[in-house]
KOLTOR-76366 format. One record per residue (C-alpha): residue number from 1; residue in three letters; chain; x, y, z. Coordinates in nm, 2 decimals. Layout:
BEGIN
 num residu chaine     c1     c2     c3
 NUM    ALA      A      X      Y      Z
...
// end
This chain:
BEGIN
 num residu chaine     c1     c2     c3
   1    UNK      A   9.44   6.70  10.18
   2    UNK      A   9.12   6.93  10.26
   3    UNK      A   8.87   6.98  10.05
   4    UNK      A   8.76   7.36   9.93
   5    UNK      A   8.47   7.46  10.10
   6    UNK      A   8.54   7.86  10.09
   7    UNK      A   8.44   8.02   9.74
   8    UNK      A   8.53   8.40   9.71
   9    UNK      A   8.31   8.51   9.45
  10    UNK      A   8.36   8.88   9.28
  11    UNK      A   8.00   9.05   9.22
  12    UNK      A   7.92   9.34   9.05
  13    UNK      A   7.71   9.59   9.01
  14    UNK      A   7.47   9.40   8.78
  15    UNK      A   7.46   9.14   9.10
  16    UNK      A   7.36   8.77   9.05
  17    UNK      A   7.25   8.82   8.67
  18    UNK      A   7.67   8.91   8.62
  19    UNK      A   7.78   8.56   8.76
  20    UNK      A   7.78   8.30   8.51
  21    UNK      A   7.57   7.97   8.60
  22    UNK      A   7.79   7.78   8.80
  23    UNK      A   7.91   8.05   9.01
  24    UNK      A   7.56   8.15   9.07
  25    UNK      A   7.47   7.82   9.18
  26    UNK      A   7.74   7.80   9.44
  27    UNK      A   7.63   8.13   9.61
  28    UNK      A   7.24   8.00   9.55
  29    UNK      A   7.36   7.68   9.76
  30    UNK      A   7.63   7.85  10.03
  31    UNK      A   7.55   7.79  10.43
  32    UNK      A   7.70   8.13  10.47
  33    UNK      A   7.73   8.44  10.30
  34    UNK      A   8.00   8.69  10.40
  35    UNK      A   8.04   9.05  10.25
  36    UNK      A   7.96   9.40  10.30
  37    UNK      A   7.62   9.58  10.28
  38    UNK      A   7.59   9.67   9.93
  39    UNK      A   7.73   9.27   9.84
  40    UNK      A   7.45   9.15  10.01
  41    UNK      A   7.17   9.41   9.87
  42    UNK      A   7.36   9.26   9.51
  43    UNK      A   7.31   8.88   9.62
  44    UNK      A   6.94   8.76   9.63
  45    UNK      A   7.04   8.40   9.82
  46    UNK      A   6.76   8.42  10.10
  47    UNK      A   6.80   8.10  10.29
  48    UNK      A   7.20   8.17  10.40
  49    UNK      A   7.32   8.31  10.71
  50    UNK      A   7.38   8.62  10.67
  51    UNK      A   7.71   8.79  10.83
  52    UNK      A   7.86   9.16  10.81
  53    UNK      A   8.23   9.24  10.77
  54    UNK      A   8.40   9.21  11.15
  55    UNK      A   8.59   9.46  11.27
  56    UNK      A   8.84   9.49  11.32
  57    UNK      A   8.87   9.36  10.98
  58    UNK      A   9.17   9.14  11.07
  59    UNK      A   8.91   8.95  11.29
  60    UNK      A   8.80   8.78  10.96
  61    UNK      A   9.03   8.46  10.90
  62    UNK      A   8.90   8.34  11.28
  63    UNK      A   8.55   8.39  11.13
  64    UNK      A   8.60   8.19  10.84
  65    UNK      A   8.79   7.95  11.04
  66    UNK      A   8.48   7.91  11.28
  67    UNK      A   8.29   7.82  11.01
  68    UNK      A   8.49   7.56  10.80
  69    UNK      A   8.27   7.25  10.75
  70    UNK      A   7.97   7.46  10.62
  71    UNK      A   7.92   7.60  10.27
  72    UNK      A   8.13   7.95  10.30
  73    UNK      A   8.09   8.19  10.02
  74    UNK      A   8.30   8.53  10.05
  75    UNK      A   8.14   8.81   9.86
  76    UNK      A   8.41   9.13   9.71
  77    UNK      A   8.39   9.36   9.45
  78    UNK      A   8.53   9.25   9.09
  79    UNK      A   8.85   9.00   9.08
  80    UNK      A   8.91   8.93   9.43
  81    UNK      A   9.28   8.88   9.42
  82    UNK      A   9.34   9.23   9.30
  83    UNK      A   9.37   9.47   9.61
  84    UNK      A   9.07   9.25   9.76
  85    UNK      A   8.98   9.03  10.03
  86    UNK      A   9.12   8.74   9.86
  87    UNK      A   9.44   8.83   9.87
  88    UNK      A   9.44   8.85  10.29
  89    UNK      A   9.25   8.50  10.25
  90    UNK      A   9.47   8.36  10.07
  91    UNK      A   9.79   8.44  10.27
  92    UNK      A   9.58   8.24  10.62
  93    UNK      A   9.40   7.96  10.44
  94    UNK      A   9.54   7.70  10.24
  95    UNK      A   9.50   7.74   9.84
  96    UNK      A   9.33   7.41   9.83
  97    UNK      A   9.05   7.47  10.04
  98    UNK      A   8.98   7.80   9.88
  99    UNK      A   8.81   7.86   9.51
 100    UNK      A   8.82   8.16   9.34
 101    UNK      A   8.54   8.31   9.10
 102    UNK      A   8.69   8.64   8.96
 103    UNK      A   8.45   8.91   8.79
 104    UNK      A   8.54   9.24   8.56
 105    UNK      A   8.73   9.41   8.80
 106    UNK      A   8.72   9.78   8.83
 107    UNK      A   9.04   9.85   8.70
 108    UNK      A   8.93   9.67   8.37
 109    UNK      A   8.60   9.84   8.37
 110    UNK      A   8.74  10.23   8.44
 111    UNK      A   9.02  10.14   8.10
 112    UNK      A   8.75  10.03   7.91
 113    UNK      A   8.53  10.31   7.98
 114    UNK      A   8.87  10.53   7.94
 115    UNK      A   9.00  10.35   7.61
 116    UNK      A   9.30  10.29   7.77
 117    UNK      A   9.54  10.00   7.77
 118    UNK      A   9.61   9.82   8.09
 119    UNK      A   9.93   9.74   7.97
 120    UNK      A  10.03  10.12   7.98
 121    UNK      A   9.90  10.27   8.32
 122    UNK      A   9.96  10.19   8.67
 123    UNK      A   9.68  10.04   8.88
 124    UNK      A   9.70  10.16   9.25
 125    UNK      A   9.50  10.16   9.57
 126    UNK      A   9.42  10.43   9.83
 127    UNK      A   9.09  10.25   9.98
 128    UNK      A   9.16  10.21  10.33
 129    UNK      A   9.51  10.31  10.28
 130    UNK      A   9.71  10.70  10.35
 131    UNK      A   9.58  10.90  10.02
 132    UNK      A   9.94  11.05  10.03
 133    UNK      A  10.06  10.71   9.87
 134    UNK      A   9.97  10.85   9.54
 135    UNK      A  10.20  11.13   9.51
 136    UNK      A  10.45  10.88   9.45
 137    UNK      A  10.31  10.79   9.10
 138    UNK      A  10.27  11.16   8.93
 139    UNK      A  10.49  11.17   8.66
 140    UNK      A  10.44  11.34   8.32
 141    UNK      A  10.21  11.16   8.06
 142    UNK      A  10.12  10.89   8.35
 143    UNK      A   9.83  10.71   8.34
 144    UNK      A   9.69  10.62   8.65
 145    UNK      A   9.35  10.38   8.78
 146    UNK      A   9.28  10.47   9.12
 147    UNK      A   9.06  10.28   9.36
 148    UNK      A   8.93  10.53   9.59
 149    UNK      A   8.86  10.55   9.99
 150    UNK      A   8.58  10.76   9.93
 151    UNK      A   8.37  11.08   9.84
 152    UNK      A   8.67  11.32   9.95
 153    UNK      A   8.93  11.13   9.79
 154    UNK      A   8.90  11.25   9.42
 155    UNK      A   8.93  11.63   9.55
 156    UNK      A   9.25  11.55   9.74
 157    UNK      A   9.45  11.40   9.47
 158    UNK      A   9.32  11.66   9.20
 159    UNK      A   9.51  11.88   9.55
 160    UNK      A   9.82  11.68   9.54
 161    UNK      A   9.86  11.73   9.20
 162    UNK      A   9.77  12.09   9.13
 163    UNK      A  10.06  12.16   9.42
 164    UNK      A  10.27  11.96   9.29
 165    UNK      A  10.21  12.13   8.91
 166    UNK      A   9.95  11.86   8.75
 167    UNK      A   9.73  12.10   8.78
 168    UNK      A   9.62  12.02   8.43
 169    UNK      A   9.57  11.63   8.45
 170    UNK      A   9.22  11.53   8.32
 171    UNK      A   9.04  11.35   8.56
 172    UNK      A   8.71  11.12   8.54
 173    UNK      A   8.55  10.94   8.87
 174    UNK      A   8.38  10.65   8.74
 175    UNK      A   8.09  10.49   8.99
 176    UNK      A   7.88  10.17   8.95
 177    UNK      A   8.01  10.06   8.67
 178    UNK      A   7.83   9.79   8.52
 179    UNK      A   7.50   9.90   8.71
 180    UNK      A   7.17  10.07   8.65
 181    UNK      A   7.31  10.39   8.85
 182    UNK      A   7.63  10.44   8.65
 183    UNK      A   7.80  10.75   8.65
 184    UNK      A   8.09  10.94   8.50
 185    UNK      A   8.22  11.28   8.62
 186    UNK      A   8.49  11.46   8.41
 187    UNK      A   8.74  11.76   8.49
 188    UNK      A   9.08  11.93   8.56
 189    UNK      A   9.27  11.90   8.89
 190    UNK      A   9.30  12.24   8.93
 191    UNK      A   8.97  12.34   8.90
 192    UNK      A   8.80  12.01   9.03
 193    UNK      A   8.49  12.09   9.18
 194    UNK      A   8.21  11.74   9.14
 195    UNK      A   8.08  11.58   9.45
 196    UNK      A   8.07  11.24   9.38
 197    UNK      A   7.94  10.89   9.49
 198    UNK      A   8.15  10.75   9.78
 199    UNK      A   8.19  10.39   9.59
 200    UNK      A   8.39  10.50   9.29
 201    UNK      A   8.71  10.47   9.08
 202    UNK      A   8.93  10.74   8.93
 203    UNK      A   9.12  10.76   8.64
 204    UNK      A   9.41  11.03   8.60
 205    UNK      A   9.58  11.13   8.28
 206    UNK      A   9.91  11.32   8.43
 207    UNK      A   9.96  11.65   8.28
 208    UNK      A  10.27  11.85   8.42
 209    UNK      A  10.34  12.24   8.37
 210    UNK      A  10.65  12.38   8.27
 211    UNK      A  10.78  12.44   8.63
 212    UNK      A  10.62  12.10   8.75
 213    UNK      A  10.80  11.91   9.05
 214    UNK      A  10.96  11.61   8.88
 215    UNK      A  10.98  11.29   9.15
 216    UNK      A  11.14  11.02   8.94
 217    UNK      A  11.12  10.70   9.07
 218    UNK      A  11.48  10.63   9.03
 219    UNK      A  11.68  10.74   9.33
 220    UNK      A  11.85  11.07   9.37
 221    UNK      A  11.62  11.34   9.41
 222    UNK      A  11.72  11.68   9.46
 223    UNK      A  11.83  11.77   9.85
 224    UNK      A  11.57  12.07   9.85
 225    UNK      A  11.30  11.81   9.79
 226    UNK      A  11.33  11.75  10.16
 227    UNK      A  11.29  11.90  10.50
 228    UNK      A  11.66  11.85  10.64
 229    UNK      A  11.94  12.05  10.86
 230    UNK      A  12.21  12.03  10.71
 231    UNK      A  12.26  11.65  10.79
 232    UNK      A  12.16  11.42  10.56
 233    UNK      A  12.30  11.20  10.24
 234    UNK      A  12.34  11.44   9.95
 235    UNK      A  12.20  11.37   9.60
 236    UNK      A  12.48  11.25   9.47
 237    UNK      A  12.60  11.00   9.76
 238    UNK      A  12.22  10.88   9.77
 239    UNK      A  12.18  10.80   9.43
 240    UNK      A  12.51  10.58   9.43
 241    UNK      A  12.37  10.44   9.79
 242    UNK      A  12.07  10.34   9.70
 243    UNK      A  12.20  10.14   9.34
 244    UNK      A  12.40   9.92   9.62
 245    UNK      A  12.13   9.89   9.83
 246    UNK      A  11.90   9.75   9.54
 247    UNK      A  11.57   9.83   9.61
 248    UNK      A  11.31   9.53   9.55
 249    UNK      A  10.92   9.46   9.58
 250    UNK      A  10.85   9.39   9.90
 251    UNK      A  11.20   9.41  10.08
 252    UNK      A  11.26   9.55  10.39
 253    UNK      A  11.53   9.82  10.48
 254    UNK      A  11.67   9.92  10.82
 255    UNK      A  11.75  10.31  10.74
 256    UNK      A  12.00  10.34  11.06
 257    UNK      A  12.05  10.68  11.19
 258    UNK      A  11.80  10.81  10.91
 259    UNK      A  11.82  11.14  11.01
 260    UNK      A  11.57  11.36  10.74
 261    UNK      A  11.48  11.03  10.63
 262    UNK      A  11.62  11.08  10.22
 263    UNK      A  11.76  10.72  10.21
 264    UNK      A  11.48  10.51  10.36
 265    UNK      A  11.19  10.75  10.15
 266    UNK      A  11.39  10.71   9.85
 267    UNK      A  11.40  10.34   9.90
 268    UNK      A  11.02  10.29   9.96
 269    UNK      A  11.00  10.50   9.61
 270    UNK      A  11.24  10.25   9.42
 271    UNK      A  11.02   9.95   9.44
 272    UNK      A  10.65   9.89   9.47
 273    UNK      A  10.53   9.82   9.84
 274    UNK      A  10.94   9.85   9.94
 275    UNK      A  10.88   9.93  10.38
 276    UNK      A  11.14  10.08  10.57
 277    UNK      A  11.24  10.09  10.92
 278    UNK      A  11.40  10.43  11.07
 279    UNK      A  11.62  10.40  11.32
 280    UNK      A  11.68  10.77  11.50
 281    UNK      A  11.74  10.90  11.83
 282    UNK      A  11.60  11.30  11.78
 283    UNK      A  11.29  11.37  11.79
 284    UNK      A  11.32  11.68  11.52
 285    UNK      A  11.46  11.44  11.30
 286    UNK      A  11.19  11.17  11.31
 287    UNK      A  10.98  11.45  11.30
 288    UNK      A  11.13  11.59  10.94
 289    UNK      A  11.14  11.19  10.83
 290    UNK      A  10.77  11.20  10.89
 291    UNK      A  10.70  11.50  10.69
 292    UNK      A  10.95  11.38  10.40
 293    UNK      A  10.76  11.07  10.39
 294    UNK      A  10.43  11.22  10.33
 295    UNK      A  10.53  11.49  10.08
 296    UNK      A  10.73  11.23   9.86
 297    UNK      A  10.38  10.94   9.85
 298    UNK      A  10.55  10.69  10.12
 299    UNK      A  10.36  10.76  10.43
 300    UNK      A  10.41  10.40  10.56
 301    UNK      A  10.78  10.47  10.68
 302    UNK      A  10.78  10.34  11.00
 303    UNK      A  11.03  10.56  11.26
 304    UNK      A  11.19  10.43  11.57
 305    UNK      A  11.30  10.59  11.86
 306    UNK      A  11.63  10.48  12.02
 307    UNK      A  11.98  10.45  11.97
 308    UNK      A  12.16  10.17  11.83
 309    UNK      A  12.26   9.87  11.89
 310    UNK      A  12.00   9.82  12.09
 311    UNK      A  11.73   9.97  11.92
 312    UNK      A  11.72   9.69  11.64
 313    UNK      A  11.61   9.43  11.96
 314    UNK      A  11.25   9.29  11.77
 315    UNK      A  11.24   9.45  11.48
 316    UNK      A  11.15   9.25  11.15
 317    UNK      A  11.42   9.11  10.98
 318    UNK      A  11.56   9.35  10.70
 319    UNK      A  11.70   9.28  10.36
 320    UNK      A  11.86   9.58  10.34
 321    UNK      A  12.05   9.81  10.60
 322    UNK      A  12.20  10.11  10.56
 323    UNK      A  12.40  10.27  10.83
 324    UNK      A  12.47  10.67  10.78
 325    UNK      A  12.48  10.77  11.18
 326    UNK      A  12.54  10.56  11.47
 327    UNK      A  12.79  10.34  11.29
 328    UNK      A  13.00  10.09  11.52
 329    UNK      A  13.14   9.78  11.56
 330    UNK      A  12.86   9.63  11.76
 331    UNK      A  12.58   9.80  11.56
 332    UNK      A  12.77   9.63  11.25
 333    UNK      A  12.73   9.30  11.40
 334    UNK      A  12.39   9.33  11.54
 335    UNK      A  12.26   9.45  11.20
 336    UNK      A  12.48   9.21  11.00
 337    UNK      A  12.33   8.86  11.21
 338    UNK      A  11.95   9.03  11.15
 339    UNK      A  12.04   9.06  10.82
 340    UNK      A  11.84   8.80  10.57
 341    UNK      A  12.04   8.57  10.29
 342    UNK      A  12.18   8.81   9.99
 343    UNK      A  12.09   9.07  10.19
 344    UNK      A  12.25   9.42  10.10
 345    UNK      A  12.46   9.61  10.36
 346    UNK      A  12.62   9.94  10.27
 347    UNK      A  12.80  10.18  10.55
 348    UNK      A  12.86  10.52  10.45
 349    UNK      A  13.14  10.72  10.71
 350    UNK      A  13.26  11.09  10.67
 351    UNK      A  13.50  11.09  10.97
 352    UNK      A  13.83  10.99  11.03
 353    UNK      A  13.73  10.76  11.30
 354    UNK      A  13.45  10.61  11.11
 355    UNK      A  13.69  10.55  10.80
 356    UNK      A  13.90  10.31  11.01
 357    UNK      A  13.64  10.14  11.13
 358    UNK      A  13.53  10.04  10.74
 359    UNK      A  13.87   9.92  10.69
 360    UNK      A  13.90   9.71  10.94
 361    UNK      A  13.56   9.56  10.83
 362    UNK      A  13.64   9.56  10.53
 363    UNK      A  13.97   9.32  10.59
 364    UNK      A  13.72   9.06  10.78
 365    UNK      A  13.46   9.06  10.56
 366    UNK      A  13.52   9.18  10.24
 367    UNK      A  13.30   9.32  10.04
 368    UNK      A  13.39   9.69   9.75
 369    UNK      A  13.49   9.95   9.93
 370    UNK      A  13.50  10.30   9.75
 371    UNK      A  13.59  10.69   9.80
 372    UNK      A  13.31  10.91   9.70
 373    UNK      A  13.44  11.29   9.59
 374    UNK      A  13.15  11.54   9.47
 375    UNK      A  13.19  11.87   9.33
 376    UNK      A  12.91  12.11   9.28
 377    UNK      A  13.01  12.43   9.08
 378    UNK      A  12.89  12.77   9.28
 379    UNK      A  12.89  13.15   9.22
 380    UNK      A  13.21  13.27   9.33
 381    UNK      A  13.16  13.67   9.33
 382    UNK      A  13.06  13.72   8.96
 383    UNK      A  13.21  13.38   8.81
 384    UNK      A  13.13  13.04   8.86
 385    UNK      A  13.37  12.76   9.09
 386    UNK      A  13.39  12.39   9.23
 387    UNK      A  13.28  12.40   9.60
 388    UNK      A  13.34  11.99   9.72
 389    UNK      A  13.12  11.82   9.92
 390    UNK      A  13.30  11.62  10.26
 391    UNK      A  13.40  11.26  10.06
 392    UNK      A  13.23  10.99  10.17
 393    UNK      A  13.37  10.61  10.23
 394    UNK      A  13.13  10.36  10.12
 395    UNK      A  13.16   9.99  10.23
 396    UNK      A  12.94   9.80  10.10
 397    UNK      A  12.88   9.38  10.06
 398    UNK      A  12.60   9.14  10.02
 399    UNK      A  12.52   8.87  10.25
 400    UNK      A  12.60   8.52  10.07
// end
């Protein structure tokens, strides 16, 4: 078993005098330093090499690797296993040649400084990730601590949520916390107007309007939530879609013939860091998946050009698929042998050809197969009737 010669030590703004003893002793006595500029202006260790981030960033692990057999000491901000460099580390290198010294991290500074409890907000990131991601969390009376990608970031979400009808939210950008320099800038979304250090952390109180959007994170939002023409799983038939699909943290889902995109975006949405895969032959539809995506805070759908089956030829296995266009015997198989263990497959079919084709399945493999009627009630003239949505057949089964 190897021996731990990589420490990852969290510094903060009040630099070496924040580490306790033995934590400064082991960046005192490290071979190598690595971190960014301000980690190394916050260390005082002057007889260790030296070494800047590499980019691209991925390039790290091979630079750590290069260096095992010396003293290694990683330098990030606050706990580094909480949306830190740690976290990348620790999926490369074995836990057992890795030690971890946490600090305060941000998060826990910014609810102090807020009174708030951590147990009742949500923590995010947007620092080197789409600021869209965001959107996804606005909800009335939300908390939210948000670790920013820069100067410009606090004025884009106060954006996102005056348009979306938070214009009222308080916000506060916290910077340096813990530091000789620290700084605390209050305001309103709508009227948000502070220019602000580029190394900061925002806090968000969620205020909605009366006519504000609500964007539950439970599926079924409403259809004129998204770009679409025409085509697309209704409210309805989504909501009931996405409960056998079973969105889970992490998981992966193959959105086949996504079309506007409504199933695989509202996936993403059920579950934190949920990725999905669109699988669609137009371009105006990728294009309208792209722009759902964004608008609705999941701007990591990733959209794929081509028809099926062979269009699911490399791509990662999925723990979810969901076929709504495209559906056929061969694209059935080909997503069913992908498919991981107690994964979830549902096939939803509006045609008479399509309907046989579930049955058939259906008598090889099993699984619940259900009608799905809808009726909205419309103006007719001056009163008020059911109009019925084309039923749907819904196959579903779980791989076992």
């Amino acid at each position: 078993m190897s021996e731990a010669w990589l420490h990852i030590v969290g510094i903060g703004e009040d630099g070496m005098d924040g580490l306790v003893p033995a934590t400064r002793a082991i960046v005192e006595a490290a071979e190598v330093i690595i971190g960014g500029d301000r980690h190394h202006k916050l260390s005082d260790n002057t007889t260790a090499e030296r070494v800047a981030w590499p980019s691209p960033f991925d390039a790290l692990i091979d630079l750590l690797i290069a260096k095992r057999g010396k003293r290694v000491v990683v330098l990030a901000t606050g706990d580094p296993l909480w949306f830190s460099v740690g976290a990348r580390i620790g999926r490369e290198i074995e836990a057992n040649e890795v030690v971890y010294h946490p600090q305060l991290s941000a998060f826990q500074l910014a609810a102090a400084r807020m009174g708030w409890s951590m147990a009742d907000l949500e923590t995010l990131t947007v620092h080197g990730r789409p600021v869209e991601q965001m959107i996804a969390f606005i909800q009335p009376e939300v908390r939210l601590l948000i670790l920013t990608t820069g100067a410009e970031t606090p004025g884009q979400i106060a954006q996102f949520l005056t348009e979306r009808g938070f214009g009222r939210s308080k916000m506060s950008v916290l910077a340096a916390m813990g530091g000789k320099d620290e700084a605390r800038f209050d305001g309103v979304a709508e009227s948000w107007d502070h220019d602000v250090p580029a190394f900061n952390t925002l806090a968000v109180e969620c205020v909605a309007a009366p006519d504000a959007a609500l964007l539950p994170r439970v599926p079924g939002l409403a259809d004129e939530l998204f770009q679409h023409d025409g085509t697309m799983t209704k409210q309805e038939v989504r909501a009931a879609t996405l409960a056998k699909l079973m969105p889970m943290r992490g998981a992966l889902l193959w959105d086949v013939g996504t079309g506007c995109g409504s199933i695989a975006v509202e996936w993403m949405r059920g579950a934190r860091y949920a990725r999905a895969i669109g699988i669609e032959p137009r371009a105006d539809r990728r294009a309208m998946a792209a722009a759902n995506a964004l608008a609705l805070g999941v701007p990591k759908l990733q959209l794929v050009e081509g028809r099926v089956p062979d269009a699911l030829n490399g791509l990662d296995a999925p723990d979810a698929v969901f076929i709504g266009g495209g559906l056929s015997r061969e694209t059935f198989e080909a997503s069913w042998a992908a498919l991981r263990p107690l994964g979830r497959m549902v096939c939803n079919a509006v045609t008479l050809e399509s309907e046989a084709l579930l049955l058939e399945l259906h008598k090889e493999h099993g699984g619940q197969l259900v009608k799905l009627s809808v009726n909205r009630a419309e103006p007719i003239g001056g009163l008020t009737g059911w109009r019925p949505l084309m039923p749907v057949t819904q196959w579903s089964l779980i791989k076992r």
